[in-house]
C-alpha positions in Angstrom: 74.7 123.1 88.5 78.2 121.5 89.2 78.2 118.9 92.1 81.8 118.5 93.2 82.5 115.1 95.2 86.0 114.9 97.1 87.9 112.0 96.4 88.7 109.0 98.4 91.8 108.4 99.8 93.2 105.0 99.5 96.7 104.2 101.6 98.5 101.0 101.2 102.1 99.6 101.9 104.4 97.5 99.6 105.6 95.1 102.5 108.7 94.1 102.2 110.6 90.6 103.9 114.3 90.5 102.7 113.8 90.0 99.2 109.9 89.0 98.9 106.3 91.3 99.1 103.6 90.2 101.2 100.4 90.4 99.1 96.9 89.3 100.4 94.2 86.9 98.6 90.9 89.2 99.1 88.2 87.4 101.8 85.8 90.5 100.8 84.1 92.4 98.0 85.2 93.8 95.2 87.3 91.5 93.4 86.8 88.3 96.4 89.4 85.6 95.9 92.1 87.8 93.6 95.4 89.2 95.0 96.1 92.7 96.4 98.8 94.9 98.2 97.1 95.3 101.5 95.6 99.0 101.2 92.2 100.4 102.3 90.3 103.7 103.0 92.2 106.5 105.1 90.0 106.6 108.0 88.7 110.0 110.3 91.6 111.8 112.3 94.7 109.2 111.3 97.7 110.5 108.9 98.2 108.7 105.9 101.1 107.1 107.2 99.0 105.7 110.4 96.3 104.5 107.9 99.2 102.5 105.5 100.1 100.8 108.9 96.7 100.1 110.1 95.8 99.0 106.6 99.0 96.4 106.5 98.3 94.9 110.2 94.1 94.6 109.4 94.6 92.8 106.5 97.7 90.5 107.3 98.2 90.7 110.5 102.0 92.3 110.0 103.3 95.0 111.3 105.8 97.1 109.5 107.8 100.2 109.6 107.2 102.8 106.5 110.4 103.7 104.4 109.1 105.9 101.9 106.3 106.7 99.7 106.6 104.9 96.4 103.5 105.8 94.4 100.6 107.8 93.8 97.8 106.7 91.5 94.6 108.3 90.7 91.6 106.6 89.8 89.5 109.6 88.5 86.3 107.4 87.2 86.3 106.5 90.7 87.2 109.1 92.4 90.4 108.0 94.6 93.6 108.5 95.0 96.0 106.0 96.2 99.5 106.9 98.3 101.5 103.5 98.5 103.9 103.1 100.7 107.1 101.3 100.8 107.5 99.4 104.3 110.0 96.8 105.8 108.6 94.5 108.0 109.2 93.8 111.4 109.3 89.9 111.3 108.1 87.3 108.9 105.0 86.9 111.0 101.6 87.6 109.1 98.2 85.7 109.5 94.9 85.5 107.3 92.3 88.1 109.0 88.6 88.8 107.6 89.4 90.6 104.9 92.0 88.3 103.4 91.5 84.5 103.2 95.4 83.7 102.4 98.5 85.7 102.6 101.8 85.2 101.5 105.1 86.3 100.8 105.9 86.5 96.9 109.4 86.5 95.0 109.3 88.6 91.7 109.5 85.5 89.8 106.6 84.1 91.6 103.9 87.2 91.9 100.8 86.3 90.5 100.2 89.1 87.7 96.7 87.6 86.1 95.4 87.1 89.5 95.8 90.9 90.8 92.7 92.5 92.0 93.7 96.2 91.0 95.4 98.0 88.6 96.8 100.2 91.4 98.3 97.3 92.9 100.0 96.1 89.6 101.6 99.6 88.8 103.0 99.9 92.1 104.7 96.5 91.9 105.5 96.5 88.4 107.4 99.8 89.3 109.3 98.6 92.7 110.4 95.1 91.2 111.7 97.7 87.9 112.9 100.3 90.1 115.0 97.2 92.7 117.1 96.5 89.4 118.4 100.2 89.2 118.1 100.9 92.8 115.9 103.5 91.3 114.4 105.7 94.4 111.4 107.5 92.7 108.1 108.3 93.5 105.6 107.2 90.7 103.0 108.8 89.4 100.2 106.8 87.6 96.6 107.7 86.5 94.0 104.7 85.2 91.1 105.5 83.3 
């Protein structure tokens, strides 16, 4: 007999202040203490864009307005899907909050690569900062497995 699970969704934002990303140190399991976009599960009854919001302003206490969707990466061993937005945000303001135990605003040159919780995280980026030199305006598509 084939069981069929659905996958999870996963809905993030790539916040963006002036020329810097606001990442998040993670204050919760998996991967406590490493670096991550802040994304979480899409929850009952809210649109994927409402989650991405929700998602930003739970884990950083920011609140930002969506531009675009910049990637979608499927974790199949896992089964979820990530949809990462890009966002602007509205001020500079952002807090720690109980998921995240220090969050800051990172420069290309300064983003902590060894120190990123998920892959998913490190695609999107990898392809914004690329994509920011060639004013590149494409939706990525990435699978990890």
């Amino acid at each position: 007999m084939i069981h069929y699970e659905n996958p999870r969704m996963i809905v993030g934002c790539i916040p963006i202040w002036k020329d810097r990303i606001l990442i998040a140190r993670r204050a919760i399991e998996p991967r406590y203490g490493l670096w991550n976009l802040p994304c979480g599960f899409l929850e009952s009854g809210e649109t994927v864009e409402e989650g991405a919001k929700r998602e930003v302003l739970e884990e950083t206490g920011a609140e930002v307005d969506l531009i675009r969707l910049h990637t979608v990466y499927n974790l199949p061993h896992a089964r979820q899907v990530y949809l990462i937005f890009l966002a602007e945000m509205r001020s500079e303001k952002s807090m720690t909050t109980t998921e995240s135990s220090e969050v800051r605003l990172f420069a290309a040159e300064e983003m902590p690569w060894s120190e990123m919780a998920f892959t998913s995280s490190t695609f999107a980026l990898q392809n914004y900062f690329s994509d920011r030199k060639t004013d590149n305006e494409t939706l990525h598509l990435g699978t990890y497995r």
